[in-house]
PyMOL commands that place a pseudoatom at each C-alpha (Angstrom):
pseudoatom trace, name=CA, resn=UNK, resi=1, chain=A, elem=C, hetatm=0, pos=[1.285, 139.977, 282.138]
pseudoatom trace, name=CA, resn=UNK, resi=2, chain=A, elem=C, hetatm=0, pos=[4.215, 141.411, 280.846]
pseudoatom trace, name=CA, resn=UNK, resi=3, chain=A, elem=C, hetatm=0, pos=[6.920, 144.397, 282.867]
pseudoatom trace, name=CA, resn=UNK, resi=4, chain=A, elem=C, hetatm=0, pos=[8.445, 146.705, 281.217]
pseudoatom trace, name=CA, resn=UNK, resi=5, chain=A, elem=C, hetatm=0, pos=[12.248, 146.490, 281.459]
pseudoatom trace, name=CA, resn=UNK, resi=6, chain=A, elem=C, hetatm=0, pos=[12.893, 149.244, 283.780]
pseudoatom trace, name=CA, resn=UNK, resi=7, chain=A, elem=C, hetatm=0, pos=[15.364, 151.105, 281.664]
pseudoatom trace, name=CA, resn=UNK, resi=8, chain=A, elem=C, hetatm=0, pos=[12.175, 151.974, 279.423]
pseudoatom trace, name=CA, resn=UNK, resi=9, chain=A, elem=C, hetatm=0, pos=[10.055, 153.286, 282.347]
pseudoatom trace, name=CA, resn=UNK, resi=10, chain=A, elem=C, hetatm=0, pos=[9.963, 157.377, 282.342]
pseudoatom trace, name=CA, resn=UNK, resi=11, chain=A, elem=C, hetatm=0, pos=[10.071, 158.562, 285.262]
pseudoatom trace, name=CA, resn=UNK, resi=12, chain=A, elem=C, hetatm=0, pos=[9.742, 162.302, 286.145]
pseudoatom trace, name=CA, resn=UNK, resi=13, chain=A, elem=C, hetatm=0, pos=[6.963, 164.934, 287.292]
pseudoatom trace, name=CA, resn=UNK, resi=14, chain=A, elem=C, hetatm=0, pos=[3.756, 165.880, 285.489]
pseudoatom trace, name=CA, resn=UNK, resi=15, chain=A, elem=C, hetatm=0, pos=[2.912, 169.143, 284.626]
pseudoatom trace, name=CA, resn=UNK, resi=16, chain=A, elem=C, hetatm=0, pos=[-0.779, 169.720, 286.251]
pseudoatom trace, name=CA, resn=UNK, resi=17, chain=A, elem=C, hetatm=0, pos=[-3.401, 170.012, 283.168]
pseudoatom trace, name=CA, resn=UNK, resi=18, chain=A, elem=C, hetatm=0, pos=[-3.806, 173.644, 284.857]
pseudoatom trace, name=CA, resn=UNK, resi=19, chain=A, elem=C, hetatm=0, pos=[-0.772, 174.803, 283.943]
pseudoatom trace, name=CA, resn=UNK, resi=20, chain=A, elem=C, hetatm=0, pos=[-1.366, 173.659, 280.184]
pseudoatom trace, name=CA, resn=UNK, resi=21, chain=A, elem=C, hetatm=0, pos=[-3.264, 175.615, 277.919]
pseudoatom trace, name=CA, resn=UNK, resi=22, chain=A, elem=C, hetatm=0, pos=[-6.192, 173.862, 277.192]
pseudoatom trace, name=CA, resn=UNK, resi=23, chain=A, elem=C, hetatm=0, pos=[-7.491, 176.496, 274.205]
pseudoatom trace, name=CA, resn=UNK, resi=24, chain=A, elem=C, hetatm=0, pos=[-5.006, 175.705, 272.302]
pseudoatom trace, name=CA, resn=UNK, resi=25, chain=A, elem=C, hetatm=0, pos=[-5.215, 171.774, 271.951]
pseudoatom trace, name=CA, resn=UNK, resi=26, chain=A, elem=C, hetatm=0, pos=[-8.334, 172.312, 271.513]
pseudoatom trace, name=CA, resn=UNK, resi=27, chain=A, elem=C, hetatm=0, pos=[-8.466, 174.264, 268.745]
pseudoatom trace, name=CA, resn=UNK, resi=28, chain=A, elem=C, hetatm=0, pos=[-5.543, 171.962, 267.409]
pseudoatom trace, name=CA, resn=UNK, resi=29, chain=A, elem=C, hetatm=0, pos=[-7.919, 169.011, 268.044]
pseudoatom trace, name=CA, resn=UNK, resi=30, chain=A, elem=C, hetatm=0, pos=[-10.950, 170.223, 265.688]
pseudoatom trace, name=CA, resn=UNK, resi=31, chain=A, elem=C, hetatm=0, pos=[-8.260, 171.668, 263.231]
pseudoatom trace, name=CA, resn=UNK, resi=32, chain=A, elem=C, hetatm=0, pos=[-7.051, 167.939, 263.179]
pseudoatom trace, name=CA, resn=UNK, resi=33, chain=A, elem=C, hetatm=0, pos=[-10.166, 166.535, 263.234]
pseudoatom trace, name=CA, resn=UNK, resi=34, chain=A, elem=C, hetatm=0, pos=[-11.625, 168.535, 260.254]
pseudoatom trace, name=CA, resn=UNK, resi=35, chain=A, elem=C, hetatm=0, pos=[-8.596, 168.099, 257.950]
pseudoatom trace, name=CA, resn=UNK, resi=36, chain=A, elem=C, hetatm=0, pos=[-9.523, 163.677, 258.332]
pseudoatom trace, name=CA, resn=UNK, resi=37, chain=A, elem=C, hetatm=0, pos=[-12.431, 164.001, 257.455]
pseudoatom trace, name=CA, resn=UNK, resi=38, chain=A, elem=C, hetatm=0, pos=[-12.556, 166.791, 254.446]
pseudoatom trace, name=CA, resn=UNK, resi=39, chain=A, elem=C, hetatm=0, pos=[-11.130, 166.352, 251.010]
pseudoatom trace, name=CA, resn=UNK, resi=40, chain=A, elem=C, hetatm=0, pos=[-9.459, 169.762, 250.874]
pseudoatom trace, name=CA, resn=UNK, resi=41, chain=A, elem=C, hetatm=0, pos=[-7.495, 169.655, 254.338]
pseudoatom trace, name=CA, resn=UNK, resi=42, chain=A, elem=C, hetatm=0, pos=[-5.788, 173.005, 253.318]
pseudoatom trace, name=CA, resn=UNK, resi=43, chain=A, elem=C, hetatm=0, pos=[-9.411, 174.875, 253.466]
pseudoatom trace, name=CA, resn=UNK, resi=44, chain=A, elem=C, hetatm=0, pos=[-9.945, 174.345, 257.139]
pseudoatom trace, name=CA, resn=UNK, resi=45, chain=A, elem=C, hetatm=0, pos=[-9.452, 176.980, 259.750]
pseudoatom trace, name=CA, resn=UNK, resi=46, chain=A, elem=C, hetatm=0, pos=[-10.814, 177.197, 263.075]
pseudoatom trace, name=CA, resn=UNK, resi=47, chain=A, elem=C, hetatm=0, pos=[-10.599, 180.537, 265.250]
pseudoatom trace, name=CA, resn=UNK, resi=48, chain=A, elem=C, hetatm=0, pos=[-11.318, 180.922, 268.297]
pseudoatom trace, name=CA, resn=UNK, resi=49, chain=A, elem=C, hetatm=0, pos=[-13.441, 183.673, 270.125]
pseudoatom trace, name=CA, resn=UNK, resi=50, chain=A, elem=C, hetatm=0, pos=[-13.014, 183.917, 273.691]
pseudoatom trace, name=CA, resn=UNK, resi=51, chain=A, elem=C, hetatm=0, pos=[-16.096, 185.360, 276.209]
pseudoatom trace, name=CA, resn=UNK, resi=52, chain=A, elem=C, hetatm=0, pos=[-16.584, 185.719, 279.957]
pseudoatom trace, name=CA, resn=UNK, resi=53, chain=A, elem=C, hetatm=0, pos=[-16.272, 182.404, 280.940]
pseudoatom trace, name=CA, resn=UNK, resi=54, chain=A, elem=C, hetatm=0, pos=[-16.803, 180.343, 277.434]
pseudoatom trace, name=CA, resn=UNK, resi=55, chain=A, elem=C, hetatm=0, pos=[-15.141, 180.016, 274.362]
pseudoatom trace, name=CA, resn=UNK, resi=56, chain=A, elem=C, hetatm=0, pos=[-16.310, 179.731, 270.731]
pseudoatom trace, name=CA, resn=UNK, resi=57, chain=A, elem=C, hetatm=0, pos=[-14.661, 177.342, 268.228]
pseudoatom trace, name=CA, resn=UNK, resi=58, chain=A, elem=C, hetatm=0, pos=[-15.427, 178.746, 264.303]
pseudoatom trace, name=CA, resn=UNK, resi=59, chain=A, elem=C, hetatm=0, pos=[-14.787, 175.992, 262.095]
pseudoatom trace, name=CA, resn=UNK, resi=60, chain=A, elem=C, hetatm=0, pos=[-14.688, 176.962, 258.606]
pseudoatom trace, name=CA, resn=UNK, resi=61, chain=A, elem=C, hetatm=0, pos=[-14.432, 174.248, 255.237]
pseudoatom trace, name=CA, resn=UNK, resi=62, chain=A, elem=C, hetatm=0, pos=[-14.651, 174.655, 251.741]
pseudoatom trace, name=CA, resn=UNK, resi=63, chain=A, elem=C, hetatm=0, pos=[-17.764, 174.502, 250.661]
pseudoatom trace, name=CA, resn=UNK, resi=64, chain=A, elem=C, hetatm=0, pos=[-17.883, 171.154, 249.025]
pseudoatom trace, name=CA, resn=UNK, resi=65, chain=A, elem=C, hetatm=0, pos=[-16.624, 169.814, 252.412]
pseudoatom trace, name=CA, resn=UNK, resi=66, chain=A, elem=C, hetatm=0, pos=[-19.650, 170.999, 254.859]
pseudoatom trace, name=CA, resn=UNK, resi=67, chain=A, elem=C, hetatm=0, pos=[-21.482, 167.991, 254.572]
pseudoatom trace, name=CA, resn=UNK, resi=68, chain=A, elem=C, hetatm=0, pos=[-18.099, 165.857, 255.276]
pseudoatom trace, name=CA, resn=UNK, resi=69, chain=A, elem=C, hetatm=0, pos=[-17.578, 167.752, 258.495]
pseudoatom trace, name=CA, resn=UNK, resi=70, chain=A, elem=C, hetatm=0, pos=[-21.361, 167.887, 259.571]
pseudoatom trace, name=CA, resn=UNK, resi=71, chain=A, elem=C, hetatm=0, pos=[-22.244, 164.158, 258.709]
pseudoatom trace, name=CA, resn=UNK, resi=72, chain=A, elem=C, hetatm=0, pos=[-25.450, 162.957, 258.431]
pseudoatom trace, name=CA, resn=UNK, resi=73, chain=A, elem=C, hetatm=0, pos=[-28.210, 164.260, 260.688]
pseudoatom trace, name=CA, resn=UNK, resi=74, chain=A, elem=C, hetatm=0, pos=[-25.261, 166.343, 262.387]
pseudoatom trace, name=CA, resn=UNK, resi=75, chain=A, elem=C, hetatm=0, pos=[-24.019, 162.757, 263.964]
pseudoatom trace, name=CA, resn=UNK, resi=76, chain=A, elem=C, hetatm=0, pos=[-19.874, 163.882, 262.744]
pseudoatom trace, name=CA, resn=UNK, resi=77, chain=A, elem=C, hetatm=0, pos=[-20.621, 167.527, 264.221]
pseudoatom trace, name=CA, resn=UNK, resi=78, chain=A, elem=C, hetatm=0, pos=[-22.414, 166.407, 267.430]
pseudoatom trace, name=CA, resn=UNK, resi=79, chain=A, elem=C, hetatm=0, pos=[-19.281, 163.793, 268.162]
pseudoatom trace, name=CA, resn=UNK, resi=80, chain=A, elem=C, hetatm=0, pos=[-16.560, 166.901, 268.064]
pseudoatom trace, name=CA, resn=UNK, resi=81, chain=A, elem=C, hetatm=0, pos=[-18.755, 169.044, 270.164]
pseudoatom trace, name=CA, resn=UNK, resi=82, chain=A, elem=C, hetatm=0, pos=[-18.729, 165.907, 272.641]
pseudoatom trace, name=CA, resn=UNK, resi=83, chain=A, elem=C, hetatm=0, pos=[-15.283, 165.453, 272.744]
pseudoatom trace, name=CA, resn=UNK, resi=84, chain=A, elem=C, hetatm=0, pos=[-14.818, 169.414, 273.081]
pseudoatom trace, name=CA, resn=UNK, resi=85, chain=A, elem=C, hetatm=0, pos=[-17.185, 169.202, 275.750]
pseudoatom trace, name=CA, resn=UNK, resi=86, chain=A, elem=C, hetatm=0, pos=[-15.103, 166.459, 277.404]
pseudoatom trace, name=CA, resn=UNK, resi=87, chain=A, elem=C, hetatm=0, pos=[-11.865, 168.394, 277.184]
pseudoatom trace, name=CA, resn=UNK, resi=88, chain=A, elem=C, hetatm=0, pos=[-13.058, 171.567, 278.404]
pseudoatom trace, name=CA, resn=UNK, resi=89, chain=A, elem=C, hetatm=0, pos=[-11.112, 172.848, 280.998]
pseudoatom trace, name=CA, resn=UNK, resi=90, chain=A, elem=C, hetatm=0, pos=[-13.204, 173.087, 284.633]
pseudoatom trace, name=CA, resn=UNK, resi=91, chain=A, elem=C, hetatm=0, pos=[-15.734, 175.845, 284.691]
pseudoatom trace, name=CA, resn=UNK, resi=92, chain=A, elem=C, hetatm=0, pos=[-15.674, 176.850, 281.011]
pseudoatom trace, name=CA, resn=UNK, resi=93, chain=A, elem=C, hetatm=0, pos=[-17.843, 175.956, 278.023]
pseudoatom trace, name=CA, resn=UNK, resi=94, chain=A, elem=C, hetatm=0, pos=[-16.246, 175.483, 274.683]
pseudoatom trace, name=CA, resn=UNK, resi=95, chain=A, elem=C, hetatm=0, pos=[-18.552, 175.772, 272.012]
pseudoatom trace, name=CA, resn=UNK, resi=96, chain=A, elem=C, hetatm=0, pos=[-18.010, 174.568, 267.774]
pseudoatom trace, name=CA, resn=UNK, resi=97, chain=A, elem=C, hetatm=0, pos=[-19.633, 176.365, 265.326]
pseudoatom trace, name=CA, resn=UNK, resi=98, chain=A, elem=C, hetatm=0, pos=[-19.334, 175.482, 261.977]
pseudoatom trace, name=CA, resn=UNK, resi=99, chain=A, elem=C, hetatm=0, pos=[-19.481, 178.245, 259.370]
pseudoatom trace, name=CA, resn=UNK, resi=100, chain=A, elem=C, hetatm=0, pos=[-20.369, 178.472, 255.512]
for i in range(1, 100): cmd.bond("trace and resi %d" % i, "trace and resi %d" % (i + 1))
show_as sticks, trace
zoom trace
């Protein structure tokens, strides 16, 4: 097992994830998500609606691209609601819709 020369260690304080604003990277994270997978990257745009205690994800694609972003049998849609599920912050839900 291999050290790192200590020169290249970075050292230095955190920043809490409760200070960070978790909204935002997640909305970055479907946005980035989405443009992989489509074939017209500059079509996507997600929004984001924001309720007592959840928040809703719109995704929208050109047409042509739903089925791209929705996969088959909703398999590519169910795996960014997962990992939007996974990064919610504590006590909030974070929900991805997809729109025509």
């Amino acid at each position: 097992m291999k050290r790192r020369p200590r020169s290249r260690v970075v050292r230095g304080r955190r920043t809490p994830a409760a200070h960070s604003e978790p909204q935002t990277g997640l909305r970055e994270l479907v946005s980035y998500l989405a443009r992989g997978l489509v074939d017209e990257p500059e079509a996507v745009a997600v929004t984001e609606v924001k309720r007592e205690g959840e928040s809703v994800l719109e995704l929208r694609v050109a047409p042509n691209d739903l089925g791209n972003v929705i996969g088959r049998n909703g398999r590519t849609a169910k795996a960014m609601r997962t990992l939007l599920a996974a990064g919610a912050p504590a006590g909030e839900e974070v929900f991805l819709e997809i729109l025509d």
